[in-house]
N, C-alpha and C positions, 0 to 999 in steps of 0.2 A: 504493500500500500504506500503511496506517494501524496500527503496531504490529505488523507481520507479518502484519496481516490484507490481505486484497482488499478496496477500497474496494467499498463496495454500490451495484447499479444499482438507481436508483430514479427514477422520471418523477413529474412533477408535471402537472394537469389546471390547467389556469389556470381563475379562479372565472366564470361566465359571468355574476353580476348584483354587485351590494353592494363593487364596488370601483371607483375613479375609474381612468382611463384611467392616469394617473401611478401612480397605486397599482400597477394592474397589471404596469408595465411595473418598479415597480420590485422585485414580487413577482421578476419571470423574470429580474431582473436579480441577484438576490442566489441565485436557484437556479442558477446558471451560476455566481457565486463560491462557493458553498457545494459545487460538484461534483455534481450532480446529473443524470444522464443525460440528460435529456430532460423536453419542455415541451409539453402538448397541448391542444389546443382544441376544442370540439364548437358543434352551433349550434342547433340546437335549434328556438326561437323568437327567439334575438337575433341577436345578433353571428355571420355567417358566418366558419367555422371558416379557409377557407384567406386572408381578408381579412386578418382577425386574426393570423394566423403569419405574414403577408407582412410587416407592419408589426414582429412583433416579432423576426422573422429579420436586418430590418435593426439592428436595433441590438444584437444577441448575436453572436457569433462563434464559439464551439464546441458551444453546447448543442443537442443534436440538436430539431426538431421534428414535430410529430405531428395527422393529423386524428381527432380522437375522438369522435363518427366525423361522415364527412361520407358523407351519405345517396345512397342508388340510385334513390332515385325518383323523386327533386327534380332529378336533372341525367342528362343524358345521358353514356354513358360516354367521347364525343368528346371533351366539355365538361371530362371528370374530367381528361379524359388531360391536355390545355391547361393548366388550372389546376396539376395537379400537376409539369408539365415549367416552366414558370412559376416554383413558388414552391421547387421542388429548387436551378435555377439562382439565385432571388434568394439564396437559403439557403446557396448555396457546395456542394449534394448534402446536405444535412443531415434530409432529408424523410423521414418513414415516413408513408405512404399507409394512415392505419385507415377503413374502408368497411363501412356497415353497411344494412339494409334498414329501419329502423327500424319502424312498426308501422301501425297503419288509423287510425289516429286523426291521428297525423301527417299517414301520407299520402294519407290522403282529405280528412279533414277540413280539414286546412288546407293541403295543393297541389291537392288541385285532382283527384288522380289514382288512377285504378284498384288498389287492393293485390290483385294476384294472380302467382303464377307467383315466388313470394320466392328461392325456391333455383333457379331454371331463370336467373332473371335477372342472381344475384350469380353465377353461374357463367362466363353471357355477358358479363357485363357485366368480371371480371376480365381473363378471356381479352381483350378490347380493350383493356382499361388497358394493358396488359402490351405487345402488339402494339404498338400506338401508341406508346410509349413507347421501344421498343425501335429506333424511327425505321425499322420497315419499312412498307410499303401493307396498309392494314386493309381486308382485303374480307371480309364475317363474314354469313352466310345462316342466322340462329338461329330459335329460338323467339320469339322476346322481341324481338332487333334485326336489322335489317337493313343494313349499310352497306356502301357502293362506292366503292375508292377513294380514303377519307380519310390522310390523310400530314400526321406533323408539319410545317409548316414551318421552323421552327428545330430545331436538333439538340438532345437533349436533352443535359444535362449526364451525365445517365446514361443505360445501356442499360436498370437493371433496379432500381427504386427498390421497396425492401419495401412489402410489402402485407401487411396484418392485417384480419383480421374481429372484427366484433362482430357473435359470434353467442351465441342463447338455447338454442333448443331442439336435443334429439338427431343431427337430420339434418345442421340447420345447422352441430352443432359438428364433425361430419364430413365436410362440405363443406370446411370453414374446414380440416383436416387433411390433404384432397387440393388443395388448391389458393394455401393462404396461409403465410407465413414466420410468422405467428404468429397469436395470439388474445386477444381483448380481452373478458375477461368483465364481470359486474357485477355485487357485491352475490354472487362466488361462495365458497360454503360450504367450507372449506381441508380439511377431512376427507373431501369427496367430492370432491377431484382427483381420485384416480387411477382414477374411474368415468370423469371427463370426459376424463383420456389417453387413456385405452382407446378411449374415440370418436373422438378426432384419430387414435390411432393406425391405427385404423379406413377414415377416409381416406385418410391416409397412404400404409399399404400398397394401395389402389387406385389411387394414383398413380407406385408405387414411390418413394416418397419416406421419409426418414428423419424416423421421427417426432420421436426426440427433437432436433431442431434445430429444431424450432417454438418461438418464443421464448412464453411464457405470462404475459402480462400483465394481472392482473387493477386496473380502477378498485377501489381500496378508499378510504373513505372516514376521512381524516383529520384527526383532533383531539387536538394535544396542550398542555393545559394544568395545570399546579402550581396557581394560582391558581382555576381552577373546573372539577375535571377532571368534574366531574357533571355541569354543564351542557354539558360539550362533550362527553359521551354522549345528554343528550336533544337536542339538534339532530341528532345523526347519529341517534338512531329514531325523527324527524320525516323526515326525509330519506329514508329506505327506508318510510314508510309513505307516506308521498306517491307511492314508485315504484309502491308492490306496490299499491294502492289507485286510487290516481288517474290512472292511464297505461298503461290498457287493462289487457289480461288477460296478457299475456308475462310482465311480472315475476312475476305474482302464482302462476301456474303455474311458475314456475322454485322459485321458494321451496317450493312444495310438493314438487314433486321431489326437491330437499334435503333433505327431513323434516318441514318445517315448518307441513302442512296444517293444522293447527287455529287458528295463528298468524296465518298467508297467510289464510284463510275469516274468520275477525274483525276484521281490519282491511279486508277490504272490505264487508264488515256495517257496521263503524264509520266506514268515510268514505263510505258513502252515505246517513248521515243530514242530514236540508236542512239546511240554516243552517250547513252547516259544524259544529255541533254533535259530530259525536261522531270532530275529526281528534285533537285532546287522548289519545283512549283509542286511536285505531290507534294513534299514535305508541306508550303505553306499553305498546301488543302486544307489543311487538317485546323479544323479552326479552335477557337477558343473553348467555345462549347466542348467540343471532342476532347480537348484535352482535359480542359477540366471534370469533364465529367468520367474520366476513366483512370487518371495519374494524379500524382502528387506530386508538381514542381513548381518553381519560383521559388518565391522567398522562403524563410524557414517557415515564416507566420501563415504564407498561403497553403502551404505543404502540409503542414500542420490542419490546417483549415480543410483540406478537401481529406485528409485521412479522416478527420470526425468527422466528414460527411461519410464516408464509406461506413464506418461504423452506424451509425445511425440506419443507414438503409437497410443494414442485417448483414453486413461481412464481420465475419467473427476472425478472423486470421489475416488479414493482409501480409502478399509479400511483395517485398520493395526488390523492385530490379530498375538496376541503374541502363540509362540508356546508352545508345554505341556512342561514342566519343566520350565520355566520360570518365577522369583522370584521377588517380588515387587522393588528389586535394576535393575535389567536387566530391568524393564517396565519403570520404573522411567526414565533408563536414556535413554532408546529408545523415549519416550515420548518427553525427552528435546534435543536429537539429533535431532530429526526430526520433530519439533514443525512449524507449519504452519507459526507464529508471530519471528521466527528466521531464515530463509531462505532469 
């Protein structure tokens, strides 16, 4: 408690490029002094998410960690299961399992594999994590997988380590409500929660399960700076035009869904001109509204201002992901503007 208040849970996204290895380690290490819930990782194209937590698991000792996300297409759910019983026990049980299917561009173009069957297989593919984990015999006859037989060999530290989705579309976010302890959005619009509850809650009730204990963590994208709180608004509407533009068609139909079709339709008009020529003007698509109503940047006091909004509208976990060009001073002092232990 800070002043009679409840300290705020808030997770941090560790930066996946523009930081040295010490940097990084010593970003996670001052979001564990500063009271910070939780530490996440994604992998993208670099650095593998559960590598990475393994390494900085060992040198934290309370701060919970998190895959953000680590992908269904790229591994087998055996695989997931191993890794994650793995990296809970390096971690002392400190692991939240985020899994997501991520998109064709991904996962064709660069593993190698089929995209088809996305919610048939984050269904199956749950059900074995979970199984497996639980340390009984996985024998699973699906759509999607087939396995006989498989059993941890080491005991897992836990029987039942959370699991979150990141999911986009309707179905999925209704999936992610029957079957996952929480949800990991991106880039979502804080006035149309209570559309997106509705669809957890959606799943939910077809699993008999209690919606509102689904924990709702939305990636928001953070930047707090005194010194250039402008510039630390156009990097984050460089950073969402790069999603909704340059990374297939899921973001860019989410943002529509939100309201923002004319928005979302110009900025992929603007980042399909050659030469890179016209990313300058998606990025200043992205208006004010948009950003405010999805991130936290500016000043510290704005920053601060639009994460009570997010809270207010029913996100219970925020996580702050710093956006592309953002330099170990700008995370620093985003870190100590909006530290959970100074609110």
């Amino acid at each position: 408690m800070t002043n009679g208040k409840p300290i705020r849970r808030i997770g941090v996204h560790v930066p996946a490029d523009g930081l040295s290895r010490q940097e990084t380690l010593d970003l996670v290490r001052r979001a564990e002094e500063l009271g910070y819930e939780s530490i996440w990782a994604g992998e993208s194209w670099g650095f593998d998410a559960f590598t990475t937590l393994a390494w900085l698991a060992g040198q934290t000792t309370r701060i919970g960690i998190g895959t953000h996300i680590a992908t269904m297409f790229s591994r087998t759910p055996a695989m997931t299961a191993q890794s994650a019983a793995s990296l809970d026990s390096i971690s002392g049980g400190r692991l939240t399992l985020g899994l997501g299917t991520s998109g064709p561009i991904v996962v064709e173009h660069w593993h190698g594999q089929r995209w088809e069957q996305p919610l048939q297989r984050t269904r199956e593919f749950v059900d074995i994590v979970r199984l497996a984990l639980s340390g009984e015999r996985v024998d699973h006859d699906g759509k999607v997988f087939r396995l006989r037989g498989f059993r941890l060999r080491d005991e897992p530290p836990r029987s039942k380590v959370p699991v979150m989705l990141a999911s986009i579309g309707p179905r999925n976010v209704e999936l992610t409500g029957e079957l996952a302890e929480g949800w990991l959005p991106i880039f979502l619009r804080m006035d149309s929660l209570p559309e997106m509850q509705a669809l957890l809650a959606t799943g939910a009730a077809r699993a008999g399960r209690d919606a509102s204990a689904i924990e709702i963590a939305p990636a928001m994208l953070a930047a707090a700076s005194e010194r250039a709180p402008e510039a630390a608004r156009d990097m984050a509407r460089a950073h969402i035009a790069f999603y909704a533009g340059g990374m297939g068609t899921f973001y860019n139909r989410m943002l529509q869904r939100f309201g923002w079709t004319q928005e979302a339709e110009r900025i992929n008009r603007e980042w399909a001109r050659p030469n890179r020529e016209g990313r300058p003007a998606a990025a200043a698509t992205v208006s004010d509204e948009m950003l405010d109503s999805t991130s936290a940047v500016g000043t510290p006091a704005h920053a601060r201002e639009r994460l009570e909004a997010a809270y207010a509208a029913g996100v219970t976990l925020p996580v702050l992901m710093f956006p592309h060009g953002a330099d170990a001073a700008l995370i620093g002092d985003t870190l100590g503007a909006l530290a959970p232990s100074r609110w």
